[in-house]
C-alpha positions in Angstrom: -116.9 36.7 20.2 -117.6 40.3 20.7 -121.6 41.8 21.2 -122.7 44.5 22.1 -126.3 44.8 23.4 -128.4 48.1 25.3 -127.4 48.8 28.6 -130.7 47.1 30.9 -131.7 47.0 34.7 -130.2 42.9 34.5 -126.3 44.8 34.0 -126.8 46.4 37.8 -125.2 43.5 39.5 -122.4 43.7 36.9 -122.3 47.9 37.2 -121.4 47.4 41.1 -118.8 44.6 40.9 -117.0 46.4 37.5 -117.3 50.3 39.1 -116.1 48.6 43.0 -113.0 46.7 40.6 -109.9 49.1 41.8 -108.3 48.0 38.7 -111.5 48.8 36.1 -112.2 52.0 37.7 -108.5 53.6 38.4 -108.8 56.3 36.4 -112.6 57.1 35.7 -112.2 60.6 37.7 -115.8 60.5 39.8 -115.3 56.7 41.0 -111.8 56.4 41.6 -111.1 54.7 45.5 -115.1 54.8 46.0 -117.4 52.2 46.2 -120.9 51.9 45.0 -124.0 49.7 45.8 -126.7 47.5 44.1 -129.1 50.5 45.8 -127.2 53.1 44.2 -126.9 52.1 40.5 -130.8 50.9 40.8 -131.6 54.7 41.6 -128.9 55.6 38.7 -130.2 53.3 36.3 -134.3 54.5 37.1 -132.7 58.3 36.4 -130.9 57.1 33.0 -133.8 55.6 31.7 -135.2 59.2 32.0 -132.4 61.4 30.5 -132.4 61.5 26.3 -128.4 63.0 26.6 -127.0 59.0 27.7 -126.8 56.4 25.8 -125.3 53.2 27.5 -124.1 49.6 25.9 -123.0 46.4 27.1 -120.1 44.9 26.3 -120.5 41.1 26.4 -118.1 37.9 25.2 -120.7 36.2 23.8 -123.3 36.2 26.4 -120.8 37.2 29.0 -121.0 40.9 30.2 -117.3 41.9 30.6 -118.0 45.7 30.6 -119.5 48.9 29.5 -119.5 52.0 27.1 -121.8 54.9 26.1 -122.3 58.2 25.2 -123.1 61.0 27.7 -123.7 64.6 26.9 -125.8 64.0 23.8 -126.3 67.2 22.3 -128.1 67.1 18.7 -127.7 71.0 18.1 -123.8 70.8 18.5 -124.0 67.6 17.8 -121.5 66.2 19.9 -121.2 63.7 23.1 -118.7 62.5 25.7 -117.7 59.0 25.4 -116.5 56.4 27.5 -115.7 52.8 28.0 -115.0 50.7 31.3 -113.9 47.2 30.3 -114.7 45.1 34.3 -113.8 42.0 34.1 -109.5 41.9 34.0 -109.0 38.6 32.0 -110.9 40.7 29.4 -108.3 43.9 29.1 -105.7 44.2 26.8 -107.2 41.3 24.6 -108.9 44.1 21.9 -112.2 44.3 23.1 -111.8 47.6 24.2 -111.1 48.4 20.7 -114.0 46.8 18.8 -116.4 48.8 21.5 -115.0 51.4 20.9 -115.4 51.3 16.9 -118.9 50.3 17.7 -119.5 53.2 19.6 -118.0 55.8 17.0 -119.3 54.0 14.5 -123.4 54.4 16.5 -122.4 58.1 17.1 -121.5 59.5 13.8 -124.1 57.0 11.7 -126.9 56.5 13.8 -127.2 59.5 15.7 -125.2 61.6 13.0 -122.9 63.8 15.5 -120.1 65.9 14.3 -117.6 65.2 16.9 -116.9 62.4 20.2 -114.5 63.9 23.1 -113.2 62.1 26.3 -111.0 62.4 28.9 -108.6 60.5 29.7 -105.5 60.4 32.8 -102.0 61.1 31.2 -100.9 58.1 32.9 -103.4 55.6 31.1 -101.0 54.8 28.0 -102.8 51.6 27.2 -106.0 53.9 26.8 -104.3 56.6 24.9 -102.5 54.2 22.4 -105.7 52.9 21.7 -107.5 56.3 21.3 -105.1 57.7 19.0 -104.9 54.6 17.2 -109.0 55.0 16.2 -108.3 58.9 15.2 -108.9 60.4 18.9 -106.6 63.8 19.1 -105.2 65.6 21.7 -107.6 68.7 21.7 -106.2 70.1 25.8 -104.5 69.2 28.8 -105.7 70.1 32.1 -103.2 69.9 34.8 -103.8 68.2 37.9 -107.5 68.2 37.4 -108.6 65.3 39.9 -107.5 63.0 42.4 -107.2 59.8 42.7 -105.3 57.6 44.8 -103.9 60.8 47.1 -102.5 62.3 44.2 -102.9 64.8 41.2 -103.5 63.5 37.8 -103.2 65.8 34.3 -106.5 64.9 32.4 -106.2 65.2 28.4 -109.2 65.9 26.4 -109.4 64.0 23.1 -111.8 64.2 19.7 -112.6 62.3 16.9 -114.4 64.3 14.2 -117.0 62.6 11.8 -114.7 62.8 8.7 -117.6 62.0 6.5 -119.4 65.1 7.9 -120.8 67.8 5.6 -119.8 71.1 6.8 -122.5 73.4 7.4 
């Protein structure tokens, strides 16, 4: 069963194995091929627990941390934020716990910190992602071609949105 609990220092040991998975972290654009340490995310985690624009959530099956999700670039004058999820554990992909994250973390944005609109972006090659995103109401809002590297190549990067439909205009 699906829970979702706040991101805490006890997830390091989990941040390194998911983020050093060549699999999990493919095609997240500032990891891609590059390995990280249990001294690295300790110093990320210290600076997180500072910054008021990330928000960061567990993934777990049942008690079992599997991955990760949050919200980065809070900004409550626009009120918008990047999004993203990193499911780390491979017996755990494709089995639709991306997807109930994913509601849970649209669902946190636009109710509980009342934002207008989610983006991320995501590699043009990532089709299980981008059925997924489309499926929740993400749209295709730009395309930037050959943006960032990753495995010796070029990747296009699309930028997707969901709006808060239940949003007043101002």
């Amino acid at each position: 069963m699906i829970k979702i609990r706040q991101h805490n220092k006890t997830d390091i040991p989990f941040r390194v194995a998911w983020l050093n998975n060549p699999k999990a972290n493919r095609f997240i654009g500032d990891m891609s091929g590059r390995k990280t340490t249990l001294r690295a995310q300790r110093q990320w985690f210290d600076n997180y627990l500072k910054d008021k624009s990330k928000k960061f959530f567990t993934i777990c099956d049942d008690k079992t941390p599997v991955g990760f999700m949050g919200l980065t670039k809070i900004d409550q004058v626009r009120r918008n934020a990047d999004l993203f999820i990193i499911i780390g554990e491979d017996k755990y992909r494709g089995r639709g716990f991306g997807k109930l994250a994913m509601l849970y973390l649209i669902d946190y944005g636009f109710k509980k910190l009342k934002l207008h609109k989610m983006y991320l972006g995501v590699y043009k090659e990532n089709k299980q992602a981008l059925k997924l995103y489309k499926k929740l109401g993400f749209k295709v809002e730009g395309i930037l071609k050959d943006e960032t590297i990753a495995g010796g190549k070029f990747h296009d990067l699309l930028f997707m949105a969901i709006f808060n439909k239940g949003d007043k205009k101002i």
